[in-house]
C-alpha positions in Angstrom: 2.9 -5.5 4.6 2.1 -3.8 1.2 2.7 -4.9 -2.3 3.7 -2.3 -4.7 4.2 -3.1 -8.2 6.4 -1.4 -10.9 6.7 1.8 -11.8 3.9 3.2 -9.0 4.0 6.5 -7.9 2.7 6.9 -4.2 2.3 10.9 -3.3 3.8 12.5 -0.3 1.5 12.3 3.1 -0.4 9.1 1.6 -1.3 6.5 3.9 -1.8 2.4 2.9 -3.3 0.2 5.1 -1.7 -3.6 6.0 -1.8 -6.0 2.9 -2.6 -3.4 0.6 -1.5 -4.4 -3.4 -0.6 -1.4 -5.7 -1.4 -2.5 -9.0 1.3 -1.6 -12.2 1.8 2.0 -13.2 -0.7 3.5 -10.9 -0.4 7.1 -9.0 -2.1 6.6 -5.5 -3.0 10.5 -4.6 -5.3 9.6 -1.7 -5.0 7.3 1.4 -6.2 3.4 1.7 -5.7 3.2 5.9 -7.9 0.3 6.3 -6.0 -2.1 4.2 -6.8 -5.0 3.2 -7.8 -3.8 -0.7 -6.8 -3.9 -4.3 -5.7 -0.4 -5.5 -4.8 0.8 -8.9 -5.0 3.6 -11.9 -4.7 7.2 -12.4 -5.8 8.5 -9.6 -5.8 4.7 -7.9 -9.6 3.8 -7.1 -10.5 0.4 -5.4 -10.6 -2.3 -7.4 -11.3 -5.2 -4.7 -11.4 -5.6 -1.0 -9.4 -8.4 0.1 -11.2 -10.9 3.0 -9.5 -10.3 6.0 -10.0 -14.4 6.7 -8.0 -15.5 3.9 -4.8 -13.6 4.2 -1.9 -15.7 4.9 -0.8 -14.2 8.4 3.1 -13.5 7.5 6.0 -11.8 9.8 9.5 -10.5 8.5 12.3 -11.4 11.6 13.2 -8.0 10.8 11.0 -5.5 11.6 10.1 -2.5 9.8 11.4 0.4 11.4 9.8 3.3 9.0 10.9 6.0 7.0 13.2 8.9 8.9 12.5 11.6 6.7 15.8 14.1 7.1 14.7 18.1 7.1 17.4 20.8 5.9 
């Protein structure tokens, strides 16, 4: 349940937490497992913790299933 805005870059083996929000244009180089937070710039810093209380509890009928990475 992230957010990601356009044009972000987010680098291979980077974690993000539940209701994280990637601001515009921003290269996230280190991981953000707790969630919850405002990310963004180059290299993304926190900009704003987001209270846990206050987030609209939302769940997709389809569930995410992850990434299957495919190795040569």
């Amino acid at each position: 349940y992230c957010w990601i805005a356009m044009n972000s870059v987010i680098v291979d083996g980077v974690t993000l937490g539940d209701h994280t929000i990637v601001a515009a244009n921003s290269v996230v180089t280190k991981s953000f497992p707790e969630g919850y937070c405002i990310i963004g710039g180059n290299p993304a810093k926190l900009i704003k913790k987001i209270d846990k209380e206050k987030v609209v509890k939302y769940e997709n009928k389809y569930k995410y299933r992850g990434f299957n990475r495919v190795k040569d």
